[in-house]
N, C-alpha and C positions, 0 to 999 in steps of 0.2 A: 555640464553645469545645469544641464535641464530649461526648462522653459520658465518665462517671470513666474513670482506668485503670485501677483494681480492681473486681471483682464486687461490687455492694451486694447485702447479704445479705437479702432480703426474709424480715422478718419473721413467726415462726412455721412454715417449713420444714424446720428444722432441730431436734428435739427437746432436740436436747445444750444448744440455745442459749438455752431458756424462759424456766428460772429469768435467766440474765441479762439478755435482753429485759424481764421483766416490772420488773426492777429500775430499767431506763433508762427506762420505760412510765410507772415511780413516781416517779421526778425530775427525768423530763424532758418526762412525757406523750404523748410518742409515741418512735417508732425515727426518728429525722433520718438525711437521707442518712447522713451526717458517722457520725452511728453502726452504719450497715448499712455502711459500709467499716469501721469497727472491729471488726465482728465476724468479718471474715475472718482475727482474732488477738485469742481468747478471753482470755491475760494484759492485752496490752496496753488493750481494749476496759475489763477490769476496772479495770485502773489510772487508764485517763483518765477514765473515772467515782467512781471514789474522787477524783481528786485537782479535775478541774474543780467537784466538789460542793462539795468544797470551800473552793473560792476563791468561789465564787457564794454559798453558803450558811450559811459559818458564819467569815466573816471580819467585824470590826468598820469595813470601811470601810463611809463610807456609800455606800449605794445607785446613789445618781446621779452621784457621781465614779466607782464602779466603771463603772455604765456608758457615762458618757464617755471612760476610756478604753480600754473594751471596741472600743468603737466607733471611736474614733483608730487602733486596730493593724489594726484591719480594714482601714482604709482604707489606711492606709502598706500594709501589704502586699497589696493588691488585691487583698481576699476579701468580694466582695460577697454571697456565700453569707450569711458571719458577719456581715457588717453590718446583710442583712435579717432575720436569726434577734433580732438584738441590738436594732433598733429597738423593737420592743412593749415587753419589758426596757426599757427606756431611756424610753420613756413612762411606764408606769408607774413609776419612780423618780420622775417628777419633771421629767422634760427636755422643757426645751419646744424645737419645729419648729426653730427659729433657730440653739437648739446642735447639734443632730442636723447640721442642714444643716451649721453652722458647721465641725464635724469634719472636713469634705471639704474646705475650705480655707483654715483659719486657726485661728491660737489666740489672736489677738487678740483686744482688747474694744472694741467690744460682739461678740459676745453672752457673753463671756466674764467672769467675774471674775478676782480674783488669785488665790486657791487654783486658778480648774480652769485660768488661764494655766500656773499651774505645775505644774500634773496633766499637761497636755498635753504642757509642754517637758519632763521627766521623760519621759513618754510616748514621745516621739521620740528623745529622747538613749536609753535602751535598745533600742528599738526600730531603730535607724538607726546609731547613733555606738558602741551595745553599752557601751562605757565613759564613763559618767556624768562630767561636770566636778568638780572637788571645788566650785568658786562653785554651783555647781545643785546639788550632793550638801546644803553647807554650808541653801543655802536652805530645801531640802526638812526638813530637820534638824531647822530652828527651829519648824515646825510640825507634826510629826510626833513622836511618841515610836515607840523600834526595834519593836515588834509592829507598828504601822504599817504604816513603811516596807518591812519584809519583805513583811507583807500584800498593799499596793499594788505591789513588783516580783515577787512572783510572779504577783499578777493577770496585770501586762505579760507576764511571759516564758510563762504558761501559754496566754494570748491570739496569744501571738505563735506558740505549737507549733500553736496549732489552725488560726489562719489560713495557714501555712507547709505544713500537713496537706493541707487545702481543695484549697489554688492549686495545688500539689505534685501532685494526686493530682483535679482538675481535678473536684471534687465540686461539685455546685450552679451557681451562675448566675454570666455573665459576669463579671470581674475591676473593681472601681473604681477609678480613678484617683485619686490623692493631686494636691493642686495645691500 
């Protein structure tokens, strides 16, 4: 895959950059590639720390659907970077081996049930098709109340800036294939 196309900003060279390093240190525990190319654009670097904190940290979906379909866009968009970042996440939620694997090619059950079947075709219809079916909007609907549903597509579209970021900009490790 070759090396990023942007300089990663190695951590603590830079004095201007501390206070923000030490912020990403505090939420994310270390500076990830992903954000040693962020810092070569100190707004934007701030903004995708406000806003992906936000979807990880203070939204009411649960856990292990976020990060099932954390790990679904990863895979649609071949950012194995994000998928490895995202497994530990996704263990600790609750996801057992079978879904994880499962993400790489299928969203059928087993191992799936019917909520994260439809977490995933959600998952894909934004991800792929951008404009959601009104029958799958309709579905999502009835299980969902609107703080929800926003919760969960901005998850997808914020997942889907990061891995589009990654592959874009050729950060981290070989690309995964969707089956």
């Amino acid at each position: 895959m070759g090396s990023a196309r942007v300089p990663l900003i190695e951590p603590g060279t830079d004095p201007m950059l501390t206070a923000l390093e030490r912020k990403i240190v505090e939420s994310r525990g270390r500076v990830s590639p992903l954000y040693q190319a962020l810092l070569n654009s100190v707004p934007i670097a701030e903004g995708w720390e406000a806003l992906l904190t936000a979807v990880r940290t203070k939204t009411s979906l649960r856990p292990d659907l976020r990060e099932l379909v954390i790990l679904r866009v990863a895979v649609l968009n071949r950012a194995s970077f994000e998928f490895a970042a995202h497994v530990p996440h996704a263990r600790q939620a609750g996801l057992t081996q079978a879904k994880i694997d499962g993400v790489k090619t299928t969203r059928a059950s087993p191992p799936f049930d019917d909520l994260e079947q439809l977490m995933l075709a959600y998952t894909d219809a934004v991800t792929h098709d951008i404009d959601v079916s009104d029958s799958l909007f309709e579905h999502l609907a009835r299980r969902f109340d609107a703080k929800a549903i926003v919760e969960l597509t901005a998850t997808i579209a914020a997942y889907n800036m990061v891995s589009r970021f990654l592959v874009a900009l050729r950060i981290g490790l070989e690309p995964a294939r969707a089956s």
